[in-house]
Each structure stands twice: as C-alpha cells, then as structure tokens.
OpenMM code with the backbone's topology and positions (N, CA, C; nanometers):
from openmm import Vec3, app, unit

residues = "UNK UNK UNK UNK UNK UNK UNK UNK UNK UNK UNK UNK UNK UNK UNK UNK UNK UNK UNK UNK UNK UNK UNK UNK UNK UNK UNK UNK UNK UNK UNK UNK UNK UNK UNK UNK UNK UNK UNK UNK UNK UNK UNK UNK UNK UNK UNK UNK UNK UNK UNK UNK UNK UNK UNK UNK UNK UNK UNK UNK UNK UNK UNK UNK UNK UNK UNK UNK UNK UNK UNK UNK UNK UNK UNK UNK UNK UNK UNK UNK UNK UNK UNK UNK UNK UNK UNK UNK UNK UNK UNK UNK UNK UNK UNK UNK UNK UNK UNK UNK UNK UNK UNK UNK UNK UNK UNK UNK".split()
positions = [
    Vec3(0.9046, 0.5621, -1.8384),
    Vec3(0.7949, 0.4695, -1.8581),
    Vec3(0.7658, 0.3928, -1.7292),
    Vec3(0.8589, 0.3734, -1.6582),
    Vec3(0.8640, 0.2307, -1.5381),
    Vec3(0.8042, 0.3626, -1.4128),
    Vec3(0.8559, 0.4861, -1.4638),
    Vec3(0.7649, 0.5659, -1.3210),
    Vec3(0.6060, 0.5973, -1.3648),
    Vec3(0.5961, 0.6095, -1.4793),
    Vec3(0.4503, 0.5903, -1.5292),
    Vec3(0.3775, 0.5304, -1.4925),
    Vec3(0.3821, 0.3991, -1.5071),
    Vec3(0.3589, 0.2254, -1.4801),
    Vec3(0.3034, 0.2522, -1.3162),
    Vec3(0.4324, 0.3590, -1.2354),
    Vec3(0.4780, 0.3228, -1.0900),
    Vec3(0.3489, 0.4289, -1.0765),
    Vec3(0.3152, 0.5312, -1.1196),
    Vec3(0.2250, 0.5841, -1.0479),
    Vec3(0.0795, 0.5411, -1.0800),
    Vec3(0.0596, 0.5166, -1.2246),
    Vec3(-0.0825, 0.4385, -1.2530),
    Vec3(-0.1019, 0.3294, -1.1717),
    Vec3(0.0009, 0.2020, -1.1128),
    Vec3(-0.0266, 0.1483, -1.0245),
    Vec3(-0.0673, 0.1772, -0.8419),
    Vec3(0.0100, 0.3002, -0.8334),
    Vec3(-0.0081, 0.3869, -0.6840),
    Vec3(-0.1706, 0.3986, -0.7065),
    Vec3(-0.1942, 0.5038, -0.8254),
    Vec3(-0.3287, 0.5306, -0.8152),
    Vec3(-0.4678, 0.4318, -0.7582),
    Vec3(-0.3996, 0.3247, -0.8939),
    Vec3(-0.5147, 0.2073, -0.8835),
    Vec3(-0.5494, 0.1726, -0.7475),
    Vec3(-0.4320, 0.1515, -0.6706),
    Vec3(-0.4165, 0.1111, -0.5479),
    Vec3(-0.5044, 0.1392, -0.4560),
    Vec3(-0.4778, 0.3220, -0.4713),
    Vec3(-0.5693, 0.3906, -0.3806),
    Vec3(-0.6924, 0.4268, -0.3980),
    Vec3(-0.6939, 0.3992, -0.5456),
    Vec3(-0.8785, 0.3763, -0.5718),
    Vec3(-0.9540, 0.2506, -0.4921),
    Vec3(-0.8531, 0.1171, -0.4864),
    Vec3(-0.9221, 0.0223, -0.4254),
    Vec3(-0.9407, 0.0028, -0.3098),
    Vec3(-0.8512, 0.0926, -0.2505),
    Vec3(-0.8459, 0.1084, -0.0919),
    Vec3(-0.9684, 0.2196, -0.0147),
    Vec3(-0.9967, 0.3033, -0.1254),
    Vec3(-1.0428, 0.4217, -0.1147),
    Vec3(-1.2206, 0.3770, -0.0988),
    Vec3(-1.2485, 0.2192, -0.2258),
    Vec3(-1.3781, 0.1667, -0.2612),
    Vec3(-1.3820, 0.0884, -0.1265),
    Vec3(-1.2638, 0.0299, -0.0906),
    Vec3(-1.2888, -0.0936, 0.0008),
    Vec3(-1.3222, -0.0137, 0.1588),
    Vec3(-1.2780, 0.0884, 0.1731),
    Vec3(-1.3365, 0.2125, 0.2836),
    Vec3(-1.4254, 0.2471, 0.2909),
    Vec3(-1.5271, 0.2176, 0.1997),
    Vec3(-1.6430, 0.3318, 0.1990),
    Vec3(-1.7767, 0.2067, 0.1964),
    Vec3(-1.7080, 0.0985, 0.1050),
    Vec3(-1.8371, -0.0017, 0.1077),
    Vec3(-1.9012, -0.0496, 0.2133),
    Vec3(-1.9981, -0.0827, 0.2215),
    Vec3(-2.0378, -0.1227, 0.4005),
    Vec3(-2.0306, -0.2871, 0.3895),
    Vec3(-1.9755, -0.3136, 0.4617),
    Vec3(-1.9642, -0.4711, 0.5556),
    Vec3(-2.0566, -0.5001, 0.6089),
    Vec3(-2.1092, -0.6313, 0.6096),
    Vec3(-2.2257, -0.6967, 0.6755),
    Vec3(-2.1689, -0.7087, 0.8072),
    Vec3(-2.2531, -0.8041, 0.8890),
    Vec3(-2.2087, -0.8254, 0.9827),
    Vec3(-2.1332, -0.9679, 1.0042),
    Vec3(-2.0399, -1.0022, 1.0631),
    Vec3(-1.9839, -1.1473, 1.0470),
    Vec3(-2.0636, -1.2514, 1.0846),
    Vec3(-2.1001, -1.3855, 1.0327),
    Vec3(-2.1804, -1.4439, 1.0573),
    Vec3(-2.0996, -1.6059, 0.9683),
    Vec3(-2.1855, -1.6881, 1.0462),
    Vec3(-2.1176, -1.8246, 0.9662),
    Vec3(-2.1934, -1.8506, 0.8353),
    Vec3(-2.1468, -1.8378, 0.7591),
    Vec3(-2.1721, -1.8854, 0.5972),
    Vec3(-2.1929, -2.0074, 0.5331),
    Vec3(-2.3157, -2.0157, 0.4992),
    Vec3(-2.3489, -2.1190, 0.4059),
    Vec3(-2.2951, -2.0876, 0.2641),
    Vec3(-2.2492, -2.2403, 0.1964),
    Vec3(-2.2016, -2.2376, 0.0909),
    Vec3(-2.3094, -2.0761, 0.0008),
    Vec3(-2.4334, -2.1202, -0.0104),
    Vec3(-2.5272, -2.0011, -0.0986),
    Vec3(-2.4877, -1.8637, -0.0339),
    Vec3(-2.4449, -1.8332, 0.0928),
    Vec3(-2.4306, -1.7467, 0.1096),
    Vec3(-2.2690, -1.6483, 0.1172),
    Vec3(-2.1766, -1.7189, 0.0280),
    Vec3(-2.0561, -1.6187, 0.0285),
    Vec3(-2.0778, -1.4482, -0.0698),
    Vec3(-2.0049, -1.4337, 0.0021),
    Vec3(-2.0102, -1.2929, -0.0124),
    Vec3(-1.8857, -1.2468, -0.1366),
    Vec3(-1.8984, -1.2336, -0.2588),
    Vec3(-1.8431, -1.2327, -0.3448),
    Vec3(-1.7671, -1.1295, -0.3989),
    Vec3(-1.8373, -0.9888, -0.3410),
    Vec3(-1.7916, -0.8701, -0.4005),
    Vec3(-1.7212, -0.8424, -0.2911),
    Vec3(-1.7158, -0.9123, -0.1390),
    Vec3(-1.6094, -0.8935, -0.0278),
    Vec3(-1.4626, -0.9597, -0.0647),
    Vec3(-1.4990, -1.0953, -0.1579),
    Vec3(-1.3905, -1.1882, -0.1854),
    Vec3(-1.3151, -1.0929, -0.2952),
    Vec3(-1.4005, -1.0285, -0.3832),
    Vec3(-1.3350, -0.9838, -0.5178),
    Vec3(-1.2298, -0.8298, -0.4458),
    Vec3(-1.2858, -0.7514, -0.3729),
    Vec3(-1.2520, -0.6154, -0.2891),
    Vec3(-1.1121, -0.6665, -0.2518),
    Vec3(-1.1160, -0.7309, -0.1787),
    Vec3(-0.9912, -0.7996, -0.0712),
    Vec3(-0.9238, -0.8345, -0.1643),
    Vec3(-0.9619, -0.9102, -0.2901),
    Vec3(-0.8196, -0.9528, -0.3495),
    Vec3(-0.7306, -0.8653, -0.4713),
    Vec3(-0.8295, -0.7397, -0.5140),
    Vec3(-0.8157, -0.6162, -0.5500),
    Vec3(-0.6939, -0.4873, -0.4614),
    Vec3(-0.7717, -0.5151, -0.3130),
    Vec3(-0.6786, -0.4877, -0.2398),
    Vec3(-0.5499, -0.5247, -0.2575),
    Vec3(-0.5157, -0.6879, -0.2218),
    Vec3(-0.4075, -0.7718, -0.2130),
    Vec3(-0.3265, -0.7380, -0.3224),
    Vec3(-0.3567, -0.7471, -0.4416),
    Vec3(-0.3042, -0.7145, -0.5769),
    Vec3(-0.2746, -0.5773, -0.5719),
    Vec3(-0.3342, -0.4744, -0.5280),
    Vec3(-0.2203, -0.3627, -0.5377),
    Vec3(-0.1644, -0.3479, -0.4422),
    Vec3(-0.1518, -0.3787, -0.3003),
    Vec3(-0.0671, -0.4363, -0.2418),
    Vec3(0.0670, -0.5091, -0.2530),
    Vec3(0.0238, -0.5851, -0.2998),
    Vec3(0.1552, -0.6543, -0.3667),
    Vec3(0.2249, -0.5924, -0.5039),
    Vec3(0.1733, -0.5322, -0.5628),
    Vec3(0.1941, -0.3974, -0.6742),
    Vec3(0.3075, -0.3160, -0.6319),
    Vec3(0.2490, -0.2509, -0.5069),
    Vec3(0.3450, -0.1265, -0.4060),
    Vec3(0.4417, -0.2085, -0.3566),
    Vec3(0.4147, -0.2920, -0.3301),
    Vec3(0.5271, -0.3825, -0.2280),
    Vec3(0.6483, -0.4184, -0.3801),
    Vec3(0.6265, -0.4521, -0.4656),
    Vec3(0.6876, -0.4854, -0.5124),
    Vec3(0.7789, -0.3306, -0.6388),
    Vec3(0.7354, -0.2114, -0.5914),
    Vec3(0.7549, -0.1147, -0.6050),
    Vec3(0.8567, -0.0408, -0.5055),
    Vec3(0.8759, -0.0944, -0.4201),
    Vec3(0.9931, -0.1005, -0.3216),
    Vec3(0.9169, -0.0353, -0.1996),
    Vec3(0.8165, 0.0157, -0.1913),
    Vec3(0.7324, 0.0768, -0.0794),
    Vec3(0.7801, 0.0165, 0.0323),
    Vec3(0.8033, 0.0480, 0.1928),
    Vec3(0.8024, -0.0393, 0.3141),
    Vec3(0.7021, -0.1084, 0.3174),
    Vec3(0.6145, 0.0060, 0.3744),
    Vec3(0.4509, -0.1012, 0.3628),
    Vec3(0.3649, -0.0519, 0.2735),
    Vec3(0.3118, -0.1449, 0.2167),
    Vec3(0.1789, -0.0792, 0.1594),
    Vec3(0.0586, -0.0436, 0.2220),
    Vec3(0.0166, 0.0720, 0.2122),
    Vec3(-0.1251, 0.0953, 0.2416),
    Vec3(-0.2101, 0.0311, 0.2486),
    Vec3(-0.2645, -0.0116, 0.1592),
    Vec3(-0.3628, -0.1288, 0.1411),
    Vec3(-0.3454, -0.2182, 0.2069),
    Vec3(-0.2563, -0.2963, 0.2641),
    Vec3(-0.2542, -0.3877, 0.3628),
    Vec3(-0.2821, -0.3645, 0.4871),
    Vec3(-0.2122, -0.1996, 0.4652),
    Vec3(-0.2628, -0.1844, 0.6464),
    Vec3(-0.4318, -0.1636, 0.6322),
    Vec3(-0.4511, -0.1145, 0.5121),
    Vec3(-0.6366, -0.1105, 0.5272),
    Vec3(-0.6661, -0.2307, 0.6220),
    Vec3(-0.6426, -0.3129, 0.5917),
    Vec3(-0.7177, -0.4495, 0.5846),
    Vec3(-0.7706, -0.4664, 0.7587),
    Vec3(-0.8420, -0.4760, 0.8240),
    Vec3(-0.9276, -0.5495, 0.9283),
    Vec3(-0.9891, -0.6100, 0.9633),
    Vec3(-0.9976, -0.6652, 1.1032),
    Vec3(-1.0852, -0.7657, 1.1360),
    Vec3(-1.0946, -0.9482, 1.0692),
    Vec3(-1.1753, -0.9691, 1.0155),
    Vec3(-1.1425, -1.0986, 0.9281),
    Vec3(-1.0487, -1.0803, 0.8218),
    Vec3(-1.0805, -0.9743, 0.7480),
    Vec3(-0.9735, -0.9948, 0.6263),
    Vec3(-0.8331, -0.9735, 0.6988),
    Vec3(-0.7968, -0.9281, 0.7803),
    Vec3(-0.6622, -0.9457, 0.8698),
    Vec3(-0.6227, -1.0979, 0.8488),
    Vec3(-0.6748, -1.1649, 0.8636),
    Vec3(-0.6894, -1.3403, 0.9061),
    Vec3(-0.6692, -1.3557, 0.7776),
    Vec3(-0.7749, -1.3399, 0.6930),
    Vec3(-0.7934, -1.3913, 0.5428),
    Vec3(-0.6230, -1.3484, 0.5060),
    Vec3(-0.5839, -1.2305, 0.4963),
    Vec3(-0.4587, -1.2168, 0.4345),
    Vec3(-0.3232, -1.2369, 0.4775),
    Vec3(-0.3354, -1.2934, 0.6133),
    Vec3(-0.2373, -1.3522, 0.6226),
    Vec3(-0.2068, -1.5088, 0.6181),
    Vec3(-0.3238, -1.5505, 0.6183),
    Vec3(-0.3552, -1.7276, 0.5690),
    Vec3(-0.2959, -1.7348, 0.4207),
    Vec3(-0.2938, -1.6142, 0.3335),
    Vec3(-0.2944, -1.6246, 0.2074),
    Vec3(-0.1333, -1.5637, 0.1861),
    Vec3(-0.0999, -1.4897, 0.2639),
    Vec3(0.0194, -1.4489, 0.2243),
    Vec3(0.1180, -1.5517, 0.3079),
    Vec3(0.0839, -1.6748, 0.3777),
    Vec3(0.1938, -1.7272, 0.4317),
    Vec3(0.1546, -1.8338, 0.3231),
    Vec3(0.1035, -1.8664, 0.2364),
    Vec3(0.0535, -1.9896, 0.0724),
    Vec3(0.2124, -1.9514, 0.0316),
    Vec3(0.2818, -2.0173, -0.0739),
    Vec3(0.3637, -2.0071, -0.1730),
    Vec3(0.3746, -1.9188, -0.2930),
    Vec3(0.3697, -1.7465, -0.2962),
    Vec3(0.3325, -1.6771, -0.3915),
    Vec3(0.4272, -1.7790, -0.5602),
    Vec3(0.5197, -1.7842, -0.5277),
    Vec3(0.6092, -1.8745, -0.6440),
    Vec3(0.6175, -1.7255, -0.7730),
    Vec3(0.6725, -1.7898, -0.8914),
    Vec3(0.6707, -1.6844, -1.0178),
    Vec3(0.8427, -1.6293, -0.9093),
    Vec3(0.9175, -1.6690, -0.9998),
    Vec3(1.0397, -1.6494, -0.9488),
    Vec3(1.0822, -1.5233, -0.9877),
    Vec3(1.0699, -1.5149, -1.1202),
    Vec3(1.0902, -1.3816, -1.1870),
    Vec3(0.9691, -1.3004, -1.2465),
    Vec3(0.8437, -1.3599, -1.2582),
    Vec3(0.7118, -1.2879, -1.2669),
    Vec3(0.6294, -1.1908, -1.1712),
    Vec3(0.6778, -1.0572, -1.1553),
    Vec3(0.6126, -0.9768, -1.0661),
    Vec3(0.4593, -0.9773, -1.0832),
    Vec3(0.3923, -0.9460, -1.1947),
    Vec3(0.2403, -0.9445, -1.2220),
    Vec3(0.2100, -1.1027, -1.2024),
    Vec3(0.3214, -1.2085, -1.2425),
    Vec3(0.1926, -1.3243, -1.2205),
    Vec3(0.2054, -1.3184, -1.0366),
    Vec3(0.3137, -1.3147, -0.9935),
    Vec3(0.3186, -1.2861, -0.8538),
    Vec3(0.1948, -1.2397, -0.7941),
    Vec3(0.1966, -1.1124, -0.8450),
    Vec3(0.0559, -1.0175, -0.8012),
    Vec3(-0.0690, -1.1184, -0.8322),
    Vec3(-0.0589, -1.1393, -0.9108),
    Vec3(-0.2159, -1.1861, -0.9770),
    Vec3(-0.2573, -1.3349, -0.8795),
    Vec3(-0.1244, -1.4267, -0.8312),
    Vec3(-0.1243, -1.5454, -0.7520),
    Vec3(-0.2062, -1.5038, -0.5898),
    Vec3(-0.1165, -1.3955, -0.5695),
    Vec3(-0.1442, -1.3167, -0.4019),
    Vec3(-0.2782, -1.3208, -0.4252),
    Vec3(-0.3418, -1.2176, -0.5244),
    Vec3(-0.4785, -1.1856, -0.5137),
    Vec3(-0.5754, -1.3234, -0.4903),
    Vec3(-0.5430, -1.4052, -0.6136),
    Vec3(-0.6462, -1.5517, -0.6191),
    Vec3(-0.5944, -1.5824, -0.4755),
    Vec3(-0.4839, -1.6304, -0.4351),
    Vec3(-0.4948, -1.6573, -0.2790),
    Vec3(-0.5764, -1.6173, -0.1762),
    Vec3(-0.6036, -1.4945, -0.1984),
    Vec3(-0.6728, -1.4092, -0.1309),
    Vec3(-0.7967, -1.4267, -0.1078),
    Vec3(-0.8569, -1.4403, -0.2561),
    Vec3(-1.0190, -1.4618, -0.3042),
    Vec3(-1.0578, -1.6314, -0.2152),
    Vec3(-0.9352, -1.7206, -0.3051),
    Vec3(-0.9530, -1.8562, -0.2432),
    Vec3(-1.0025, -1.8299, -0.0791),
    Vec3(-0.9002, -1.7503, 0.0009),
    Vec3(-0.9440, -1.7719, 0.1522),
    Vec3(-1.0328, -1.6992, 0.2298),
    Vec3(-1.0891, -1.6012, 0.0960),
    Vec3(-1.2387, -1.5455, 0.1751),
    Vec3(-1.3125, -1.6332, 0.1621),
    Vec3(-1.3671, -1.6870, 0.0065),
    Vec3(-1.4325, -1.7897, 0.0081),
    Vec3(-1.4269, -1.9236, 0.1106),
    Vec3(-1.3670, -1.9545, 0.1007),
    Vec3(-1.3304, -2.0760, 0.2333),
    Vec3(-1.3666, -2.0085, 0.3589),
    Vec3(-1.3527, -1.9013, 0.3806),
    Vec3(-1.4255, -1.8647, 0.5251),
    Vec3(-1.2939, -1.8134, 0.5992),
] * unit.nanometer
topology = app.Topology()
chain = topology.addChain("A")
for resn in residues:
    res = topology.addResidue(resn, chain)
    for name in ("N", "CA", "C"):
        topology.addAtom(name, app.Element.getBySymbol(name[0]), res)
C-alpha cells in the first residue's frame, strides 16, 4: 500500500513539474497588488508540495525543486528557510511548505 501511495505521489509530482515546464511565464515585472499572478503562485506551490512529497519519500533531491528558476529559486527558498513545524505530520508538513510557498509568490 505505502509503495502505492509512493508511486501515485511520484506521478503527481511529475505531472506538476511536467505543467509547470510547458506553461509560459510572463515577463518579470514589479507588481501591483491587482496584478499578482495567481496560477504562478498556485504552480509553484503544487510544485513545492510534491517536492516535499519525494523528499519526504527518502529521494536525495527532488526533481521538482530542481525545476524551479529564476524568481521562484528566491521564492522557495525564502519559504523553505519559514518553520515547516508538524512534528510528526508529513502531509500537514507538505501542505505548510506549499502555503509558504504561495504566501511568498504573492508577497513578491
């Protein structure tokens, strides 16, 4: 069951890595509150979450992290040096990383 789990999560992973590759990126620019970019915030923290999925699957690195470039480089490590906490909660773990994530696209 727990390798089941382990590969439906691999998959997911690489579906989001696979969407977050192909979507096109604007160009970087300074953001007005009206103008955040939401489905960049939601991608990245989709990413982050199966990221932290694999990682917590014993993987060295995860893929999905190394996806990550340019700003979201910045964005995810602002978010992964936050307090994930959930001592013994792997999914709320995951689920904390991601909102971290979202939080620091939004913020810029």
């Amino acid at each position: 069951m727990r390798r089941l789990i382990g590969v439906l999560l691999i998959g997911a992973a690489a579906v989001a890595v696979a969407n977050a590759m192909v979507s096109p990126r604007p160009a970087a620019q300074a953001t007005a509150p009206h103008d955040i970019d939401f489905a960049r915030c939601n991608r990245l923290a989709d990413i982050a979450s199966a990221a932290m999925a694999l990682r917590q699957l014993g993987t060295a690195e995860s893929v999905a992290m190394r996806q990550a470039s340019g700003d979201a480089e910045s964005i995810v490590s602002r978010a992964y040096a936050e307090p994930i906490a959930a001592a013994g909660d792997r999914a709320l773990a995951a689920r904390n990383f991601a909102d971290s994530i979202k939080h620091e696209c939004i913020r810029g």
